[in-house]
C-alpha atoms as a printed R data frame, in Angstrom:
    type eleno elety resid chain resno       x      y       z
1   ATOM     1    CA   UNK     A     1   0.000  0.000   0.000
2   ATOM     2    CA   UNK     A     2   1.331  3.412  -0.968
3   ATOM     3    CA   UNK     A     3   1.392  6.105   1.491
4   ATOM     4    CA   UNK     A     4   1.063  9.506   0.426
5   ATOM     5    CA   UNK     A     5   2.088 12.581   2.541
6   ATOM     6    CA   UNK     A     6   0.939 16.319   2.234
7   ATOM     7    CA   UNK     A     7   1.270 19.549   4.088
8   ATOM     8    CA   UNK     A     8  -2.332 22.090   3.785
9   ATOM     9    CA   UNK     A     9  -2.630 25.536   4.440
10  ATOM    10    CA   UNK     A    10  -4.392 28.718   2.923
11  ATOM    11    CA   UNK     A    11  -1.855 30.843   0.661
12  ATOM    12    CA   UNK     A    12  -1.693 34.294   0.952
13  ATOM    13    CA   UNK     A    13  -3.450 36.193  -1.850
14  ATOM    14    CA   UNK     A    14  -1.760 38.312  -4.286
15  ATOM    15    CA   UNK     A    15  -1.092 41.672  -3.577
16  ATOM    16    CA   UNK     A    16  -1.216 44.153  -6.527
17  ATOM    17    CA   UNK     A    17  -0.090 47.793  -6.947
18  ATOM    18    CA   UNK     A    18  -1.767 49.302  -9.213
19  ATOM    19    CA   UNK     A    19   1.135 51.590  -9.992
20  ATOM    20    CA   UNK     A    20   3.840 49.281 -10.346
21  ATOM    21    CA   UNK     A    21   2.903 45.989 -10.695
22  ATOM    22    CA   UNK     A    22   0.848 44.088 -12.908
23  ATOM    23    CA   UNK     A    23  -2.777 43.201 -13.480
24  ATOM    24    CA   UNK     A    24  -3.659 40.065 -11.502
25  ATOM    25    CA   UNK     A    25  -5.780 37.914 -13.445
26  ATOM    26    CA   UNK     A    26  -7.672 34.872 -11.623
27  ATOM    27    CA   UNK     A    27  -7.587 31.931 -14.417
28  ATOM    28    CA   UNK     A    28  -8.586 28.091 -14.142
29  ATOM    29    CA   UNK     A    29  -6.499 25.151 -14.971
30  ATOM    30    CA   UNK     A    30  -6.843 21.662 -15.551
31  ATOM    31    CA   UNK     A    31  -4.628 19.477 -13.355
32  ATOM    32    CA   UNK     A    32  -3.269 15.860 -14.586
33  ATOM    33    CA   UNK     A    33  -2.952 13.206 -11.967
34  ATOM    34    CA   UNK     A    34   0.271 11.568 -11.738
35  ATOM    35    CA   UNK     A    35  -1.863  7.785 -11.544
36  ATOM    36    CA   UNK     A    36  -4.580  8.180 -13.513
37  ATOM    37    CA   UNK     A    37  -7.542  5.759 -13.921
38  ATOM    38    CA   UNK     A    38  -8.006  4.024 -17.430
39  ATOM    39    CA   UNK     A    39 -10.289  3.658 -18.550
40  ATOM    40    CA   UNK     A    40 -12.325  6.487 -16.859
41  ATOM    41    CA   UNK     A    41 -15.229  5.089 -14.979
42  ATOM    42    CA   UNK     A    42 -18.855  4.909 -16.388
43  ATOM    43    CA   UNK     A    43 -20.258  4.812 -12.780
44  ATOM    44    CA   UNK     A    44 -18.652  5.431  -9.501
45  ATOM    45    CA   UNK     A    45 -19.787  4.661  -6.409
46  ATOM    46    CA   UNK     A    46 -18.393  5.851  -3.025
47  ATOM    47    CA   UNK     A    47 -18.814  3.270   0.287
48  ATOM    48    CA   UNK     A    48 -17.494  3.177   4.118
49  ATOM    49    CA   UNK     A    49 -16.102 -0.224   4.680
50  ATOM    50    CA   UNK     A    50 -14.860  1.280   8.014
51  ATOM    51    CA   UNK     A    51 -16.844 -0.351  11.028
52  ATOM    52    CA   UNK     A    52 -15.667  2.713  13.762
53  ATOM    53    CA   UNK     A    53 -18.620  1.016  16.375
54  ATOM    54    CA   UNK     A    54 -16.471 -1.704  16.394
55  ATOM    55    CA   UNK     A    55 -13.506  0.149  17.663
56  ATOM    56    CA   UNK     A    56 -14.130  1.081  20.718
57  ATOM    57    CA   UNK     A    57 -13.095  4.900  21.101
58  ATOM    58    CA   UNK     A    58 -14.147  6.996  24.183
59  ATOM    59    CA   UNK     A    59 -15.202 10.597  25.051
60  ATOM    60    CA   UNK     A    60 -17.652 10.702  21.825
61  ATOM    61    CA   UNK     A    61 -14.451 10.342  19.026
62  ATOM    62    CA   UNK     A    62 -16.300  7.376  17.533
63  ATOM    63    CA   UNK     A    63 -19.516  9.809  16.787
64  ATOM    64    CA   UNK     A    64 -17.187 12.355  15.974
65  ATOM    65    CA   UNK     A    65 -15.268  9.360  13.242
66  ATOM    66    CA   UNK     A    66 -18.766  8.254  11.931
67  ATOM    67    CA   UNK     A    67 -19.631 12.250  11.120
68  ATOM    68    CA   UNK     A    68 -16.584 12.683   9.133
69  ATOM    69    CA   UNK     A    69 -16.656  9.614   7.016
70  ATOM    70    CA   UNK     A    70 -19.838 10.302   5.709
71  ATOM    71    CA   UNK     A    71 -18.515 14.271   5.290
72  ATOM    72    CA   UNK     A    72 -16.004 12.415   3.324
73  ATOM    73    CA   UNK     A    73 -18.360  9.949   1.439
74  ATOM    74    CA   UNK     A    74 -20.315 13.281   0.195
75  ATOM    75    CA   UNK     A    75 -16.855 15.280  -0.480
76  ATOM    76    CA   UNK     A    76 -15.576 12.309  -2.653
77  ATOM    77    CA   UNK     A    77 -19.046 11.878  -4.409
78  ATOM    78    CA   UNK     A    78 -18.788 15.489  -5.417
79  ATOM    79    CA   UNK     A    79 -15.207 15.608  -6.802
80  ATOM    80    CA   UNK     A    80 -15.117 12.674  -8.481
81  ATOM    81    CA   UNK     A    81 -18.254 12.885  -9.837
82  ATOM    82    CA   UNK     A    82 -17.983 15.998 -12.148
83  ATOM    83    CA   UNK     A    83 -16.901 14.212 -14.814
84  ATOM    84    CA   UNK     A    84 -19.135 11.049 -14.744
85  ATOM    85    CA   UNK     A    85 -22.019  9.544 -13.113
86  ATOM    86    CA   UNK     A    86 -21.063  9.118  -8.900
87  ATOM    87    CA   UNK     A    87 -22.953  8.507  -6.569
88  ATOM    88    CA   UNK     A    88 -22.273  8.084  -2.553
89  ATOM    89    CA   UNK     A    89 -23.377  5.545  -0.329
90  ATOM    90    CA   UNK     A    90 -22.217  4.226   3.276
91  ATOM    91    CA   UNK     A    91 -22.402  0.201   4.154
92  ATOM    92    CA   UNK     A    92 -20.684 -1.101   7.089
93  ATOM    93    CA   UNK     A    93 -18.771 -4.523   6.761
94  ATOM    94    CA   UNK     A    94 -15.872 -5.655   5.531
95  ATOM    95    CA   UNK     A    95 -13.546 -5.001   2.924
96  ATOM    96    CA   UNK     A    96 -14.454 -8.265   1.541
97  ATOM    97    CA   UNK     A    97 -18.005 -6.796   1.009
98  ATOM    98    CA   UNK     A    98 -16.779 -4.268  -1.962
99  ATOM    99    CA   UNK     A    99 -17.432 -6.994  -5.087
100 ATOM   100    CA   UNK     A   100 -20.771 -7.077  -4.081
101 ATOM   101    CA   UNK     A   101 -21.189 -3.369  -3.694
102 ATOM   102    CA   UNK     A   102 -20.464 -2.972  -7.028
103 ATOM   103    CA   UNK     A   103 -22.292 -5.475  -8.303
104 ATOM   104    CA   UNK     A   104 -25.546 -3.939  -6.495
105 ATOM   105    CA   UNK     A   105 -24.898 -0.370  -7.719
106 ATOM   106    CA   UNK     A   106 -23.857 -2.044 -11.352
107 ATOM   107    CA   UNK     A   107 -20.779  0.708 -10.959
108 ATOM   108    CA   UNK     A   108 -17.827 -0.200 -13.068
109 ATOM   109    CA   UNK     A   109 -15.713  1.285 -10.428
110 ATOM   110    CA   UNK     A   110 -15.576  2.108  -6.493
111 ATOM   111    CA   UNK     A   111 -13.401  3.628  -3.987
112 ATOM   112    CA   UNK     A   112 -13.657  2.715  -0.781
113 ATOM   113    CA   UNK     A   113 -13.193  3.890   2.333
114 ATOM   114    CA   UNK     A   114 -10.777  1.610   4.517
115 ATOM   115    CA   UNK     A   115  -9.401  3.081   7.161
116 ATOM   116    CA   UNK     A   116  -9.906  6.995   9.110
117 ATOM   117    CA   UNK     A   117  -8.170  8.175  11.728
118 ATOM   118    CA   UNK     A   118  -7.665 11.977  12.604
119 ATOM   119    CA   UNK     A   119  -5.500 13.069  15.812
120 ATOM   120    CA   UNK     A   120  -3.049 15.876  17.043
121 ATOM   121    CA   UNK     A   121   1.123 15.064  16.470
122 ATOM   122    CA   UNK     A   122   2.999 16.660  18.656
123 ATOM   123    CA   UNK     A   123   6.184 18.079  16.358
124 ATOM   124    CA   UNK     A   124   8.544 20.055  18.884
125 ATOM   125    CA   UNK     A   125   9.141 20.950  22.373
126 ATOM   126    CA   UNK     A   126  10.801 25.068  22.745
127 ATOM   127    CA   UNK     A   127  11.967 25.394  26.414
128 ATOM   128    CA   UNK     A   128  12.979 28.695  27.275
129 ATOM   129    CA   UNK     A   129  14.686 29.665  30.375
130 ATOM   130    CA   UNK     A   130  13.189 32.059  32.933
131 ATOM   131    CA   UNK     A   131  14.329 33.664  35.888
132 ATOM   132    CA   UNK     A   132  12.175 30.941  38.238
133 ATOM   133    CA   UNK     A   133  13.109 27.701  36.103
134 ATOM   134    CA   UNK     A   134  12.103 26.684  32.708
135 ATOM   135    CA   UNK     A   135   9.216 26.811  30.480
136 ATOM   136    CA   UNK     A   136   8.044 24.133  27.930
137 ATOM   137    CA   UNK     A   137   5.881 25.228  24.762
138 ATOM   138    CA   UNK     A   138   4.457 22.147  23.010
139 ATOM   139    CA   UNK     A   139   3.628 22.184  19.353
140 ATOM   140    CA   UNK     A   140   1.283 19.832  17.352
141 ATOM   141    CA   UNK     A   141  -0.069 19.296  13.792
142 ATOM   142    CA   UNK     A   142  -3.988 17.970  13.484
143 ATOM   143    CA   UNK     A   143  -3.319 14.750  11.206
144 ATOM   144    CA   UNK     A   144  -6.176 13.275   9.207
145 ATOM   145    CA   UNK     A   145  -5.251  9.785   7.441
146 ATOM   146    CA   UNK     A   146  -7.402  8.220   5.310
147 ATOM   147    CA   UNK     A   147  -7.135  5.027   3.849
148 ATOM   148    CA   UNK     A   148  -8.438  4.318  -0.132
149 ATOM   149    CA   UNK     A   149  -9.099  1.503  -1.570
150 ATOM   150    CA   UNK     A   150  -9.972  1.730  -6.322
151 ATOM   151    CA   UNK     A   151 -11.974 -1.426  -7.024
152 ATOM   152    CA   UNK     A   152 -13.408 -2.423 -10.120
153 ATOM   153    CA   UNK     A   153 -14.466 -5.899 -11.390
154 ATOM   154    CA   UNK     A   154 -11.665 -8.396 -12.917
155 ATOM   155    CA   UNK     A   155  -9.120 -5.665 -11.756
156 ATOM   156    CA   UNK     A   156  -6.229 -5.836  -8.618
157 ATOM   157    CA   UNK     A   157  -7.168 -3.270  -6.215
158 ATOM   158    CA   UNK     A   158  -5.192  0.040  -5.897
159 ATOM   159    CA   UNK     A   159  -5.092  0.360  -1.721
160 ATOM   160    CA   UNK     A   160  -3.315  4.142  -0.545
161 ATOM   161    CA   UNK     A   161  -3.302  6.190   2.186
162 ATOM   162    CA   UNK     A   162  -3.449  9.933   2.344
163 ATOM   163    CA   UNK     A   163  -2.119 11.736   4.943
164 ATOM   164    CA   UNK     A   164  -2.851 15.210   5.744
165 ATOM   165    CA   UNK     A   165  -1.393 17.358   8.003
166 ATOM   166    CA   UNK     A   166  -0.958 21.467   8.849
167 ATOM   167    CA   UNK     A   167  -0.083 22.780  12.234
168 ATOM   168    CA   UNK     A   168  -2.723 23.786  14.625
169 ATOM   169    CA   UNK     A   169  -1.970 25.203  18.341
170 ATOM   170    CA   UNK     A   170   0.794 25.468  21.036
171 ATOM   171    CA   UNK     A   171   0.192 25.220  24.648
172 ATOM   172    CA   UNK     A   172   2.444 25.335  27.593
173 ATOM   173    CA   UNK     A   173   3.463 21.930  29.060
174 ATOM   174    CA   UNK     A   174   5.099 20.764  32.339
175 ATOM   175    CA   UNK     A   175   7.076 18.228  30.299
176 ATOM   176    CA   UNK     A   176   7.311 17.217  26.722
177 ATOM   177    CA   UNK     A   177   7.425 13.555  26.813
178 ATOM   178    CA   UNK     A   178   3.758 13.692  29.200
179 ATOM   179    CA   UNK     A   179   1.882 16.350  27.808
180 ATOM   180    CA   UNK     A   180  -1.585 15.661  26.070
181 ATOM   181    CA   UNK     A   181  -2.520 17.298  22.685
182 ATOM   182    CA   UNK     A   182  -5.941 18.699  22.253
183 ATOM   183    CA   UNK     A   183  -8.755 16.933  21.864
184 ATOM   184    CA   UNK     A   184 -10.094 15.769  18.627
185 ATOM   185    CA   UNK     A   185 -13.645 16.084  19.362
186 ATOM   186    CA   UNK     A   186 -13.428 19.737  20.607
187 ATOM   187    CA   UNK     A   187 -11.657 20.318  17.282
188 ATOM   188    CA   UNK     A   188 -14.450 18.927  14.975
189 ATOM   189    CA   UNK     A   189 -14.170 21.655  12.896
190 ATOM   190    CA   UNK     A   190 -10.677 21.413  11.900
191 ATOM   191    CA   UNK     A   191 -10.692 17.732  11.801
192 ATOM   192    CA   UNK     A   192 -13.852 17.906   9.258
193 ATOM   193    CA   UNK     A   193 -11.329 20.456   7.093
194 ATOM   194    CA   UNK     A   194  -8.446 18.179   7.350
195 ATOM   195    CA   UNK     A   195 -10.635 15.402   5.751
196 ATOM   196    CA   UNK     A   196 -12.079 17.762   2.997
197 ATOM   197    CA   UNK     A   197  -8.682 18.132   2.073
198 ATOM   198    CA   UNK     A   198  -7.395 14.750   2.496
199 ATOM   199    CA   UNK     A   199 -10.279 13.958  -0.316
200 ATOM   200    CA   UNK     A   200  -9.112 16.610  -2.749
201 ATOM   201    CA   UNK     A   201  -5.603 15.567  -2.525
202 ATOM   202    CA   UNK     A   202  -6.519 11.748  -3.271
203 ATOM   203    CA   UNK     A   203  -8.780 12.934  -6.302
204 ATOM   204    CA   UNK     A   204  -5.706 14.753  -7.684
205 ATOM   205    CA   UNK     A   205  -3.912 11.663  -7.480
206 ATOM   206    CA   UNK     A   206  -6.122  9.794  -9.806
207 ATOM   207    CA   UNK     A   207  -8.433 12.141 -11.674
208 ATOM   208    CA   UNK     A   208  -8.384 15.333 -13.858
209 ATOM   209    CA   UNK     A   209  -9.351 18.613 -11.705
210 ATOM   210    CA   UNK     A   210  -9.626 22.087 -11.630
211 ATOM   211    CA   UNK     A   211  -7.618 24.190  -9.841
212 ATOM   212    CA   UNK     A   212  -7.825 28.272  -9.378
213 ATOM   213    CA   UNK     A   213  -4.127 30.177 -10.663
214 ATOM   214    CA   UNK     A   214  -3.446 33.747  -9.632
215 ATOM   215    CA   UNK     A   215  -0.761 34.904 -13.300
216 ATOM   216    CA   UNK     A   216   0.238 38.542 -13.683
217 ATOM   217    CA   UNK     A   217  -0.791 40.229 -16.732
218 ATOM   218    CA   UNK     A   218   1.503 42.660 -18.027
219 ATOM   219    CA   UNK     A   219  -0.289 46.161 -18.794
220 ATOM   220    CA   UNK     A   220   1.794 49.039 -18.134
221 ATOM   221    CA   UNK     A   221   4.854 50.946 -19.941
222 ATOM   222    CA   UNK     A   222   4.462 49.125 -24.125
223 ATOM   223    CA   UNK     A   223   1.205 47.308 -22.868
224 ATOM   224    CA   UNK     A   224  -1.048 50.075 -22.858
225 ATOM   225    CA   UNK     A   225  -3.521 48.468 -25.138
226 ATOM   226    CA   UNK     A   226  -3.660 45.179 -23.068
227 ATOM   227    CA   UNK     A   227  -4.542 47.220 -20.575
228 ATOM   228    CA   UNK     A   228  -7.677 49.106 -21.870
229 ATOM   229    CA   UNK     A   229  -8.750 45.754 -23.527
230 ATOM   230    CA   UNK     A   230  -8.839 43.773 -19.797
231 ATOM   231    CA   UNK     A   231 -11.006 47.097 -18.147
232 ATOM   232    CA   UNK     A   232 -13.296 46.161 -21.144
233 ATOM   233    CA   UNK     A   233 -12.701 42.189 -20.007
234 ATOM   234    CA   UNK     A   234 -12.129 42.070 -23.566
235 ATOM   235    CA   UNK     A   235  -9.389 38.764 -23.171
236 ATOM   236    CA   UNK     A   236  -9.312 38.291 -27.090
237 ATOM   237    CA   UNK     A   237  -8.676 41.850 -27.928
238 ATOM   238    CA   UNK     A   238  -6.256 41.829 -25.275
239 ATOM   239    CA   UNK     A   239  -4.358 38.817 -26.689
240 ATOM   240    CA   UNK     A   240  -4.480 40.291 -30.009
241 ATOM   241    CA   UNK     A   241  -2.895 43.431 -28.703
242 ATOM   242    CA   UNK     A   242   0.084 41.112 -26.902
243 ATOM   243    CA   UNK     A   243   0.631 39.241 -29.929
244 ATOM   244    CA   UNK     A   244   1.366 42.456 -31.914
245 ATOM   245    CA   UNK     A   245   4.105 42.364 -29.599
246 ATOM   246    CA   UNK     A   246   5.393 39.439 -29.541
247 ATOM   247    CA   UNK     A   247   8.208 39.473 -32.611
248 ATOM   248    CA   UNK     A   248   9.605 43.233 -31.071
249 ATOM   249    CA   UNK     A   249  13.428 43.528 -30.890
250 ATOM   250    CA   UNK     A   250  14.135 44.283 -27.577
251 ATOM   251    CA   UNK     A   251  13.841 40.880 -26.086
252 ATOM   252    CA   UNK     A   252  12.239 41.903 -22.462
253 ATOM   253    CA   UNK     A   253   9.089 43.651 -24.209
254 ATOM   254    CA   UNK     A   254   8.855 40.157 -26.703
255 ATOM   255    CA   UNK     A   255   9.309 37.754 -23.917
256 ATOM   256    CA   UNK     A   256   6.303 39.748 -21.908
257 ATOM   257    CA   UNK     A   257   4.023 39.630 -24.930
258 ATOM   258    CA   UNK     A   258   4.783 35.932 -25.311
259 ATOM   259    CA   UNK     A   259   3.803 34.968 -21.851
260 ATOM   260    CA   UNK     A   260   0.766 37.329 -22.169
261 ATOM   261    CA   UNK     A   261  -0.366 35.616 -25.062
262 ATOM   262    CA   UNK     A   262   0.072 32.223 -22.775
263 ATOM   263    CA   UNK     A   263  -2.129 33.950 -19.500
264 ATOM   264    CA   UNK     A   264  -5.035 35.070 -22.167
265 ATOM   265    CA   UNK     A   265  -5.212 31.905 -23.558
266 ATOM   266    CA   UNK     A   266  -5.477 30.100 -20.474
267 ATOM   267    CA   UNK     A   267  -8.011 32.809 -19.239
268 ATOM   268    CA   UNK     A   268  -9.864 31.840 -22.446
269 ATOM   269    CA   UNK     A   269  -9.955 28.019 -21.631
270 ATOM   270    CA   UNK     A   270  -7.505 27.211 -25.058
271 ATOM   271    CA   UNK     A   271  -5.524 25.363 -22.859
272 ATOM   272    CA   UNK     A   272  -3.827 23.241 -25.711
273 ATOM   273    CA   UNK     A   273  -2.190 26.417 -27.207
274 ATOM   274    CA   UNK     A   274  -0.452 27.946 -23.979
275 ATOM   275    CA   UNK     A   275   2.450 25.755 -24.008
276 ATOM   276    CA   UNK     A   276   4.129 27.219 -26.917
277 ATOM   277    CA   UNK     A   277   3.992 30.494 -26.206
278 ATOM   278    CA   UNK     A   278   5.437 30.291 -22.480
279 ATOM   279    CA   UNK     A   279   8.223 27.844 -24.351
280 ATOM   280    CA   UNK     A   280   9.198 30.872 -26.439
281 ATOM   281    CA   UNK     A   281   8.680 33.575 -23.960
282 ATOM   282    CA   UNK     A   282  11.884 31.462 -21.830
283 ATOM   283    CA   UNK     A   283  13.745 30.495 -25.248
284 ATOM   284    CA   UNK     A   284  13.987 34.624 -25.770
285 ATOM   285    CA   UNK     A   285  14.415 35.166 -21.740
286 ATOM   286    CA   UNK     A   286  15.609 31.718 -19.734
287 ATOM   287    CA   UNK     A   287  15.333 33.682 -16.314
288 ATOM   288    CA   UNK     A   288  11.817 34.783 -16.940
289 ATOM   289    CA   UNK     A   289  10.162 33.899 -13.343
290 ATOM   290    CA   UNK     A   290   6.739 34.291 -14.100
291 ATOM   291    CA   UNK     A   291   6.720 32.425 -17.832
292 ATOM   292    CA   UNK     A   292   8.519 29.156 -15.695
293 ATOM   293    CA   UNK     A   293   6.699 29.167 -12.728
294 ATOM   294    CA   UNK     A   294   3.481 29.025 -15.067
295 ATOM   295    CA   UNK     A   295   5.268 26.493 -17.493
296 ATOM   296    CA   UNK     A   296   4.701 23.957 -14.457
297 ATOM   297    CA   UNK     A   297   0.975 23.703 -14.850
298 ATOM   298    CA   UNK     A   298   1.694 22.322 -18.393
299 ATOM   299    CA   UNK     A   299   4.527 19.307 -17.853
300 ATOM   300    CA   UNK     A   300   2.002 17.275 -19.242
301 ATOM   301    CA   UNK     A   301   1.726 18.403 -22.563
């Protein structure tokens, strides 16, 4: 079983000056999966083969497990359904149990739900001395691991894990090695975002996406008429204007208009065509920033 490990947290949004900087465009991208399914399912269905009753947690964390697996039954239903039929159910029992699943919701594929756990890692210890001793700062993570199981009929299973983590809270401890994290169940709400997450990051793993891209459009000093096109939200006129651009002789203007031309096209949805143009905007300028951190969306091409 592979185990997959990933770090979540909010990124900052970008920050434009409307004097110096560029415009800030928000665009869409389709995202690849490294493992993707083939061929792509005619019907999915989504079922808990987790039996958390049977595990015998205390202080309410097995109410607490059985709230966020079927959170995560709905989230996976939803993602992985946008491009085919999906639909979400929850049956307790075995693993063993998933054939006939299938078989009952005539689905040609199914992920299941094998194994959730969510809890607090404590990462670090900081003591600091005072002038009466020393004091102990505790840090911890909230984890959520889920485990995923891709069936279909004839076919070998595909069992991973996901593993989400982010850090959470600090408290002040008497000693490292004894202190107790917080409590999972008072932290419902983070543990329910830690699974959200722990869905989307399995459904990038397998299936296409879309994913929200902040790219700078360049509109100022030579750009003028990029500019006035985008306060009209005129993105063709805009990329006409850029492309007039494109074969100038001094190189910095001609790389610009090149990688332009690439953020209007993916603004447009002509995602097959941005490649090129990002390729040429770093074969005239190898150390433009923007034009290779954008090229990274499109490795797959």
């Amino acid at each position: 079983m592979k185990k997959h490990h990933f770090l979540f947290w909010l990124a900052p949004a970008m920050l434009v000056s409307a004097c110096s900087m560029p415009t800030a465009l928000q665009n869409t991208i389709i995202t690849y999966p490294p493992h993707p399914v083939v061929p792509v399912p005619e019907k999915l269905v989504v079922a808990n083969l987790v039996d958390v009753k049977a595990q015998n947690y205390r202080d309410n964390k097995d109410e607490l497990f059985v709230k966020l697996i079927e959170e995560t039954l709905s989230r996976t239903a939803e993602v992985l359904g946008k491009g085919f039929e999906a639909s979400a159910i929850t049956e307790p029992g075995l693993t063993t149990k998933a054939d006939s699943v299938l078989a009952k919701q005539q689905a040609t594929h199914g992920v299941f739900i094998t194994k959730f756990n969510a809890y607090f890692d404590q990462t670090r210890v900081e003591v600091t001395k005072t002038d009466t001793g020393k004091e102990r700062e505790a840090f911890y993570d909230i984890v959520v691991e889920i485990g995923y199981s891709m069936r279909s009929a004839g076919q070998t299973p595909f069992d991973t894990t996901i593993v989400a983590r982010r850090y959470h809270s600090s408290r002040s401890v008497l000693s490292g090695l004894l202190a107790a994290g917080p409590n999972i169940v008072s932290n419902r709400s983070d543990a329910l975002e830690g699974a959200l997450v722990n869905v989307d990051l399995y459904a990038k793993c397998f299936f296409e996406g879309r994913e929200s891209r902040g790219r700078w459009l360049y509109v100022a000093k030579d750009f003028e008429a990029v500019g006035k096109a985008i306060q009209r939200s005129d993105y063709e006129a805009a990329f006409q204007a850029s492309e007039k651009l494109a074969n100038v002789k001094d190189p910095k203007i001609s790389a610009k208009a090149y990688y332009n031309c690439a953020v209007l096209l993916e603004q447009m949805g002509r995602y097959e065509k941005v490649k090129p143009y990002l390729q040429e905007s770093l074969r005239i300028q190898s150390t433009f920033a923007d034009a290779r951190e954008m090229l990274r969306d499109y490795w797959h091409q």
